[in-house]
C-alpha positions as CSV (number, residue, x, y, z in Angstrom):
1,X,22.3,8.2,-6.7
2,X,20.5,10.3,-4.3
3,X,19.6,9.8,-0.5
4,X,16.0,9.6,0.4
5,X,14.6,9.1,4.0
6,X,11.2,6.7,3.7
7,X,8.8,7.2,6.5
8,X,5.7,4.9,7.1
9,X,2.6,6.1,9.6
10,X,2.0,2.8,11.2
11,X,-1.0,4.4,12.7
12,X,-2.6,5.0,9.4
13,X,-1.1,2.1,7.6
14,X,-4.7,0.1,6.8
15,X,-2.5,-2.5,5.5
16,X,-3.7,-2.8,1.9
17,X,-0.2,-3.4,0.4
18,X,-0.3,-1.6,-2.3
19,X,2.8,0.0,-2.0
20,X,4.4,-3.4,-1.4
21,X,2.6,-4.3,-4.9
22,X,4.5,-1.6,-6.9
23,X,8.0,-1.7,-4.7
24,X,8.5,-4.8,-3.4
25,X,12.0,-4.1,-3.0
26,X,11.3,-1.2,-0.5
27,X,7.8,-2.1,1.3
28,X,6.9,-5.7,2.9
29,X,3.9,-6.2,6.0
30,X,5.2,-7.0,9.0
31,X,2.7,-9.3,11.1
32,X,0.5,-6.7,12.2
33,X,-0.5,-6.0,8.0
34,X,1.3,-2.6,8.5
35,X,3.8,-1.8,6.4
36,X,7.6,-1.5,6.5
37,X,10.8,-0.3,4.5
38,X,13.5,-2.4,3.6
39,X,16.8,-1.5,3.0
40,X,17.4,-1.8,-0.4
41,X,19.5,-4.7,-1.6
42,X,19.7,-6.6,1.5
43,X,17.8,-9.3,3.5
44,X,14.9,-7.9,6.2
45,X,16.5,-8.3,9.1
46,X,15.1,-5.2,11.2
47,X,11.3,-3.7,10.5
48,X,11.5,-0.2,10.4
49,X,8.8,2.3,9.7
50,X,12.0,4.5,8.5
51,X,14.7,4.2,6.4
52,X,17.4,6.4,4.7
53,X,17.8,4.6,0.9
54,X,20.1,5.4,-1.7
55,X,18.1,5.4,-5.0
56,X,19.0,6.4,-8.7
57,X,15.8,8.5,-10.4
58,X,14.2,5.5,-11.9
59,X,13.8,3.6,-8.0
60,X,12.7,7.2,-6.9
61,X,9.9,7.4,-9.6
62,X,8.5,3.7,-8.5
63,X,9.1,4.7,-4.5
64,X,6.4,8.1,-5.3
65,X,4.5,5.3,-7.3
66,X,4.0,3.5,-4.4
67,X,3.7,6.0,-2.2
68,X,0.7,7.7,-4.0
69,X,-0.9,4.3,-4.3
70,X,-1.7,4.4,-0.7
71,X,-4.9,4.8,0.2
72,X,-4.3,6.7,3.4
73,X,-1.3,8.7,2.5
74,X,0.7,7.1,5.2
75,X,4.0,7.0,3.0
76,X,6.3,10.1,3.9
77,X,9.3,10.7,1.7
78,X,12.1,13.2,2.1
79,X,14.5,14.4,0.4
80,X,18.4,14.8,0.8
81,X,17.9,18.2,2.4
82,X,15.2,17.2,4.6
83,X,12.5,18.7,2.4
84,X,9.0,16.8,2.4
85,X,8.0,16.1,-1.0
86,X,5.2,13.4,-0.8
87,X,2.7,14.0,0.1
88,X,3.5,17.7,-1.1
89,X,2.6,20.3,1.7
């Protein structure tokens, strides 16, 4: 299992859920259609555009899944070290 920090632009989140389509378990919309990540394996209880997530490489492959089904690249995702690797730079 490896650490990965989740980061959602709420100010280009359009809202189109299609992260939340592919990972339900780590995106929902909050009330303003933007999008949110969950902590994984428990109940919403705080809406955070960020997150630190433990994941094992099959999660991580659906988490860049939904990330690169965003229309507006608003889904960040780092790595244990801190390194950016979607969108790559």
């Amino acid at each position: 299992m490896s650490q990965y920090r989740i980061k959602v632009d709420p100010d280009l989140c359009i809202g189109a859920a299609s992260c939340v389509t592919i990972s339900p378990e780590t995106f929902q919309l909050n009330e303003e259609n933007k999008a949110y990540v969950l902590d994984h394996g428990t109940e919403p209880t705080e809406r955070t555009y960020e997150r630190v997530v433990e994941m094992d490489d099959s999660e991580k492959e659906q988490l860049i899944m939904a990330a690169q089904s965003c229309p507006t690249l608003a889904i960040f995702i780092y790595d244990e070290s801190g390194t950016q690797i979607f969108p790559e730079v």
